[in-house]
C-alpha positions as CSV (number, residue, x, y, z in Angstrom):
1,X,38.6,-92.7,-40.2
2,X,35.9,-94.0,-37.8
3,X,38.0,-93.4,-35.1
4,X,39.0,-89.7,-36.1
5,X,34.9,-89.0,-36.7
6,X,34.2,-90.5,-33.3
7,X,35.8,-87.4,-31.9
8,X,32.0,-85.6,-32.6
9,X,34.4,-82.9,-34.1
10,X,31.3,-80.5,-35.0
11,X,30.5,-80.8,-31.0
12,X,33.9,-79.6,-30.3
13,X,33.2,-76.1,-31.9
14,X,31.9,-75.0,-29.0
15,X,34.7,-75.8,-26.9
16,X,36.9,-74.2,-29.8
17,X,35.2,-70.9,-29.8
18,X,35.0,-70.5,-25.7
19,X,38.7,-70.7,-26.0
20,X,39.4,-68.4,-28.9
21,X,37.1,-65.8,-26.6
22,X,39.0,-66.8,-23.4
23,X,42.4,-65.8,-25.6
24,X,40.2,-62.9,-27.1
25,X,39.7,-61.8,-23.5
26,X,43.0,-62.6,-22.3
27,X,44.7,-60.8,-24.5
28,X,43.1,-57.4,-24.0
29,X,44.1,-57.7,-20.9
30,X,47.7,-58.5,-21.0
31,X,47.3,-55.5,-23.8
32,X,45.8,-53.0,-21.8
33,X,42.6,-52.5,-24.1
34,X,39.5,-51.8,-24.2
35,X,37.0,-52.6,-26.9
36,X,34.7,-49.6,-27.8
37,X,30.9,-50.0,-28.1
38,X,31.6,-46.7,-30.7
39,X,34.3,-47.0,-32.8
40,X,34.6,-50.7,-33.2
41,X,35.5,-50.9,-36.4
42,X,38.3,-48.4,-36.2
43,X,39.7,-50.6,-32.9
44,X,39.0,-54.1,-35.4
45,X,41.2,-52.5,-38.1
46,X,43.9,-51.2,-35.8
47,X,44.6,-54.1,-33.7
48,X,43.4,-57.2,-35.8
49,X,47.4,-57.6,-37.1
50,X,48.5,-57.8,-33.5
51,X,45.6,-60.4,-32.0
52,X,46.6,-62.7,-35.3
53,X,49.9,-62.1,-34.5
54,X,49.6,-63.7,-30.8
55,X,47.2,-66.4,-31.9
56,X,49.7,-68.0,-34.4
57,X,52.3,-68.3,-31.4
58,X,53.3,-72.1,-30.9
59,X,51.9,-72.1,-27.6
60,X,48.3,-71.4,-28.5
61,X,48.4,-74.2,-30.9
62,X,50.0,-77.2,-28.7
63,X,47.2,-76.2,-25.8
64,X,45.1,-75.7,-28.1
65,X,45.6,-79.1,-29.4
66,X,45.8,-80.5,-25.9
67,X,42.4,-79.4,-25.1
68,X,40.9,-80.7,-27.9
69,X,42.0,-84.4,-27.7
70,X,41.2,-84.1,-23.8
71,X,37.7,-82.8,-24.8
72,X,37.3,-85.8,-27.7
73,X,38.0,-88.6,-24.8
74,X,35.2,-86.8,-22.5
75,X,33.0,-87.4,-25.7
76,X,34.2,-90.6,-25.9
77,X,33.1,-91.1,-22.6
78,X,29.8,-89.6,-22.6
79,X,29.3,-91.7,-26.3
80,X,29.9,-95.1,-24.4
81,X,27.7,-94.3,-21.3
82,X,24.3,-92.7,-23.6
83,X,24.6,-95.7,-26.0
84,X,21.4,-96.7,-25.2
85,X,19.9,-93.3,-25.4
86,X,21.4,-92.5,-28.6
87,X,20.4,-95.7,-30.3
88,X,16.9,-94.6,-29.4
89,X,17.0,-91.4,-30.6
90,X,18.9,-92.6,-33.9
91,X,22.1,-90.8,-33.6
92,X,26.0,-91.0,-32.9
93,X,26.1,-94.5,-34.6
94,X,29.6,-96.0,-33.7
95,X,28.5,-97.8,-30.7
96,X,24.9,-98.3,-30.5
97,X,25.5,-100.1,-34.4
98,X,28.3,-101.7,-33.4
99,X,31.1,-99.8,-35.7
100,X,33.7,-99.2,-32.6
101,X,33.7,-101.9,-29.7
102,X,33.2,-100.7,-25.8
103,X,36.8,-101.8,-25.9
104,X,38.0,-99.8,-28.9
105,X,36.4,-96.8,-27.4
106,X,37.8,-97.2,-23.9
107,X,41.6,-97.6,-25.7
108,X,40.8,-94.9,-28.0
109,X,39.7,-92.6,-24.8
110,X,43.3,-93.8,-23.1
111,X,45.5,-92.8,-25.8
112,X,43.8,-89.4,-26.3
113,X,44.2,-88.8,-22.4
114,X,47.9,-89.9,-22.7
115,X,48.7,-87.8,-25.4
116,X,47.1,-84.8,-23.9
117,X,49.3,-85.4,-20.8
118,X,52.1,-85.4,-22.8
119,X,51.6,-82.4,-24.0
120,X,51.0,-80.5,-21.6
121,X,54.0,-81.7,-19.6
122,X,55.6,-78.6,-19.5
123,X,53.1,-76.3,-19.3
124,X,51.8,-73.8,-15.7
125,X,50.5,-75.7,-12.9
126,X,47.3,-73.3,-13.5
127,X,46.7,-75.1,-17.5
128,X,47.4,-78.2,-15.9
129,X,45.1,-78.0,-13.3
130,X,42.4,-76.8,-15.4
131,X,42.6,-79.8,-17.9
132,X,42.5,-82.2,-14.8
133,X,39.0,-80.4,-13.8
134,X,38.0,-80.7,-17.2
135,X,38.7,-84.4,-17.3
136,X,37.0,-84.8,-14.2
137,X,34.2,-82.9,-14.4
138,X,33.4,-85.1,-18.0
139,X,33.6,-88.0,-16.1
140,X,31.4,-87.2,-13.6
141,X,28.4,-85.3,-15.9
142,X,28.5,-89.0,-17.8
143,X,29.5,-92.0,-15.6
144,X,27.4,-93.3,-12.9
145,X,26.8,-92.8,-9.7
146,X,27.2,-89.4,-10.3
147,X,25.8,-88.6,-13.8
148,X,25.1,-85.5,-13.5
149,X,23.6,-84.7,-17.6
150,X,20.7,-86.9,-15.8
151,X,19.8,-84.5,-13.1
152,X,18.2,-81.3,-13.7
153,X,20.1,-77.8,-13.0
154,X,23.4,-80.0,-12.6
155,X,23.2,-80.6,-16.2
156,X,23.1,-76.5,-16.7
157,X,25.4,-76.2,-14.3
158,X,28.0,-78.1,-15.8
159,X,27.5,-77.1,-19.4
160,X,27.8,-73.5,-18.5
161,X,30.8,-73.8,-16.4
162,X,31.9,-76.3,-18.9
163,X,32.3,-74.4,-21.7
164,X,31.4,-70.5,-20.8
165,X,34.0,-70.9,-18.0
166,X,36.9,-73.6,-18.0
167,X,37.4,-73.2,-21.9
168,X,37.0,-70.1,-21.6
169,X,40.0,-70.0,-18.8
170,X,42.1,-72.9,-21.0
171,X,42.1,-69.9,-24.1
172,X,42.7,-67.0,-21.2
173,X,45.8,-68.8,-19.7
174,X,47.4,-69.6,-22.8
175,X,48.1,-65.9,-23.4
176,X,47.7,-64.2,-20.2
177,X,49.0,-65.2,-16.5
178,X,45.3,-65.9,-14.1
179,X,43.8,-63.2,-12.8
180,X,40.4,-63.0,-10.7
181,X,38.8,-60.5,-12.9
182,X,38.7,-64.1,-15.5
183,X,35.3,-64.8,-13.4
184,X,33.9,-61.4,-13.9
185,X,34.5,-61.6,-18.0
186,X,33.3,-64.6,-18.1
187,X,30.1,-64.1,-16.8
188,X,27.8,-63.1,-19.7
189,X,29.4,-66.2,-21.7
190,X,28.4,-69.0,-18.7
191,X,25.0,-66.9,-18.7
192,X,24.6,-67.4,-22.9
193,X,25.9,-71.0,-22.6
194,X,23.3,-71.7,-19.9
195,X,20.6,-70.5,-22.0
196,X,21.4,-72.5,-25.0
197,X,22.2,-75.7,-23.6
198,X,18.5,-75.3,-21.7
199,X,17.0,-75.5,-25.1
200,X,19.0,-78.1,-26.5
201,X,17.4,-80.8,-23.4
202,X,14.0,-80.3,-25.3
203,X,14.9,-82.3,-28.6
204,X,15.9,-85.1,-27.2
205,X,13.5,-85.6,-24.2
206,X,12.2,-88.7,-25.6
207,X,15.7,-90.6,-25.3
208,X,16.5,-89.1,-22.1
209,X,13.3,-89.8,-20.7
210,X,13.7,-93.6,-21.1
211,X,17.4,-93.9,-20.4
212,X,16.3,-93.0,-17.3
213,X,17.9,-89.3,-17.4
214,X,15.9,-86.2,-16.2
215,X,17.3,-83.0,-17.5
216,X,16.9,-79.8,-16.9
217,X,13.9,-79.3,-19.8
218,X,12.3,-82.6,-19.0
219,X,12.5,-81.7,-15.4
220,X,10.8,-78.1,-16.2
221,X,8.8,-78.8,-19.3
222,X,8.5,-76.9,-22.6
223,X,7.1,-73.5,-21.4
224,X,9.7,-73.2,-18.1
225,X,12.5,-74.5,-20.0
226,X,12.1,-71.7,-22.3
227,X,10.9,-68.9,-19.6
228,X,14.6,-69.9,-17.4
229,X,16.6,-70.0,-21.2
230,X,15.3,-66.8,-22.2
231,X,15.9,-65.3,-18.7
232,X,19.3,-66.2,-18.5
233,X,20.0,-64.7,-22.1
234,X,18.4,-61.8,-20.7
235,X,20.8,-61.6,-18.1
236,X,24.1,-62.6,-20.4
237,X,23.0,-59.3,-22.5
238,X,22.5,-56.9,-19.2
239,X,26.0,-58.0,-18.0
240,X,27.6,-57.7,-21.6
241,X,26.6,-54.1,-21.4
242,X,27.8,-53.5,-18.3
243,X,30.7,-54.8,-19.0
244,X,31.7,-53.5,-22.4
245,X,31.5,-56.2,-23.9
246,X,30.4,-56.2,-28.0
247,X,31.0,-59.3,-28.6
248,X,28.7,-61.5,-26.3
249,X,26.3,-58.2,-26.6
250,X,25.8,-58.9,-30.2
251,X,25.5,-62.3,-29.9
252,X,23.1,-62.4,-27.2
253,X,20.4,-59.8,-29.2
254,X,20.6,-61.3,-32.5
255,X,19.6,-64.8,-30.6
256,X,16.8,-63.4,-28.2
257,X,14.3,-63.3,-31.1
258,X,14.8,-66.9,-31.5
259,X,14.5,-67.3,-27.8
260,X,11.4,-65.7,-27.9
261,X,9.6,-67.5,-30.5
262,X,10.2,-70.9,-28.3
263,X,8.6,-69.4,-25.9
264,X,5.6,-68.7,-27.7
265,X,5.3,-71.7,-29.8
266,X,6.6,-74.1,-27.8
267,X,7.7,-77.1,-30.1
268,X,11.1,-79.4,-30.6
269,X,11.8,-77.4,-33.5
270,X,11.9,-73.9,-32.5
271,X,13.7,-74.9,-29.6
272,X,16.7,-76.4,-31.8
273,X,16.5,-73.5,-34.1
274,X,16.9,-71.5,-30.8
275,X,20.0,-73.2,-29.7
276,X,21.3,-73.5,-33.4
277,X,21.2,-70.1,-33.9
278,X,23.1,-69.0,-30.6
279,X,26.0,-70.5,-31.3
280,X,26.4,-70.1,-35.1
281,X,26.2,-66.6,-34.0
282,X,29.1,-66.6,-31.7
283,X,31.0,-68.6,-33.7
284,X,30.6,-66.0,-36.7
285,X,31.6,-63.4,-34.4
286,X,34.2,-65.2,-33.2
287,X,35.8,-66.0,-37.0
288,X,35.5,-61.9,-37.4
289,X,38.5,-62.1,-34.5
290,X,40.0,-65.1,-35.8
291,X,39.2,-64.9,-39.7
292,X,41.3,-68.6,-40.0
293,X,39.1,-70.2,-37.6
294,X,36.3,-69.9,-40.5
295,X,38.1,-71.7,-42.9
296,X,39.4,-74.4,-40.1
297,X,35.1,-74.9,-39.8
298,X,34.5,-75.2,-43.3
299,X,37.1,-77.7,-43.7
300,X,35.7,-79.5,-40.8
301,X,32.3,-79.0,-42.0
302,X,32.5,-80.3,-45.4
303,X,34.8,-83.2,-44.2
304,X,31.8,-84.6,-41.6
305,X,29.3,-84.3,-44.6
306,X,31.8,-86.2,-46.5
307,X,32.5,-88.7,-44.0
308,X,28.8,-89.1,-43.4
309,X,27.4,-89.2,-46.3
310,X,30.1,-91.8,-47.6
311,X,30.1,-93.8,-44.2
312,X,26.1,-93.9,-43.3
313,X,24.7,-92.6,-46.3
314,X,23.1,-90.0,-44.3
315,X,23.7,-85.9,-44.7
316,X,25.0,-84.9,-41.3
317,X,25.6,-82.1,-40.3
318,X,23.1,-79.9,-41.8
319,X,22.4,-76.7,-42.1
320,X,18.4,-75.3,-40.9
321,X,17.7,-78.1,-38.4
């Protein structure tokens, strides 16, 4: 069970709903549609049978797979190098306490990588290619030399690309052949990924700062970190507009308040709450699409707080922190 948990599954919901929006996204275009700013609901009702329809395809589900044991060994990876980090700021127990062995975790990171290439064996040079940048772009925002998560705007940088984009492009190419115009849709997500991940470096400045890491919100402080976030959400809601794009639109507004009250207040908590509420926003939005994925969370949900409670007799993950 340790070894399923050390996954960080509730981190992987991010990845999980960048690729259901790059399907989302793909499949309108492959479709020929347009979602309506007026008239969604109508749209939502009429074509909701035919986007379930193409999600429970067996494709979806062995990338989809794929992706996510690639993206447990990059957290596998990033676990073993921010040991030191985490112990200080008390979190991610199975290495600092000594649960899972440096060498247990670099088998365990082998065998997921293995696996992953497996299954993708047959798959377009395009997928394949993407999950090789993946892998290597993990490795180089943890390991040193490189370590980029310790260098300001190259953390951003990869976060936003990270997720916003290349999962994004993983959910895209599952359903739809690649196509330039992937870059332009993706754009208001990489913007609203930036801005969240810039608020989630305040939190945890204290175990950064003496792990020797400088990220983007140490690097700026409290009241930059939150001017650059809540420009850059500013930005992912202009180009959902222009775009025609509910979905990030939605999720962008409903967050900016939060945004704006770290901005103004400018403490750990309101920052957290920021970045909290961002992407429980998306991913509500994202279940609307994809009304299975909510139940998939739950089920993940309530088996963490199991496995938590039971294993460290802590309550993890919760809800309003």
């Amino acid at each position: 069970m340790d070894y399923l948990f050390f996954l960080r599954p509730i981190i992987l919901i991010p990845v999980w709903t960048f690729f259901l929006l790059g399907f989302y996204h793909g499949w309108l275009k492959t479709q020929g549609k347009v979602v309506p700013f007026t008239g969604f609901l109508q749209w939502y009702q009429e074509y909701l049978p035919e986007l379930t329809r193409f999600f429970f395809s067996e494709r979806v589900w062995y990338v989809w797979l794929a992706y996510t044991l690639l993206m447990g060994a990059i957290y596998i990876i990033n676990q073993i190098y921010d040991r030191e980090s985490d112990l200080i700021n008390d979190k991610l127990f199975f290495i600092p306490k000594g649960l899972i062995s440096l060498k247990q975790a670099r088998l365990e990171t082998v065998l997921l990588v293995l696996i992953c290439t497996v299954l993708m064996l047959s798959s377009s040079f395009p997928l394949v290619l993407l999950f090789v940048v993946s892998f290597f772009m993990g490795v180089l925002y943890s390991v040193p030399p490189f370590k980029f998560k310790g260098r300001p705007f190259w953390d951003l940088l990869f976060n936003a690309l990270g997720y916003g984009f290349v999962a994004f492009l993983v959910g895209w190419l599952t359903v739809a052949p690649y196509s330039h115009k992937v870059f332009w849709f993706s754009l208001p997500y990489v913007l609203a990924v930036g801005a969240t991940f810039v608020n989630t470096t305040i939190p945890d400045n204290c175990g950064d700062q003496n792990n020797g890491d400088v990220t983007t919100g140490l690097f700026l402080g409290m009241r930059n970190a939150a001017l650059l976030s809540t420009g850059l959400l500013g930005l992912a809601i202009i180009f959902s507009v222009i775009q025609n794009n509910p979905i990030c639109l939605v999720a962008a507004v409903i967050s900016l308040p939060f945004f704006v009250r770290a901005l103004i207040k400018k403490d750990k908590r309101t920052f957290l709450i920021s970045s909290q509420a961002s992407g429980r926003v998306f991913v509500f939005l994202v279940s609307l699409l994809f009304p299975i994925y909510l139940i998939f969370l739950g089920v993940v949900f309530l088996a963490t707080r199991w496995y938590y409670r039971a294993r460290f007799d802590v309550i993890y993950p919760v809800i309003g922190r």
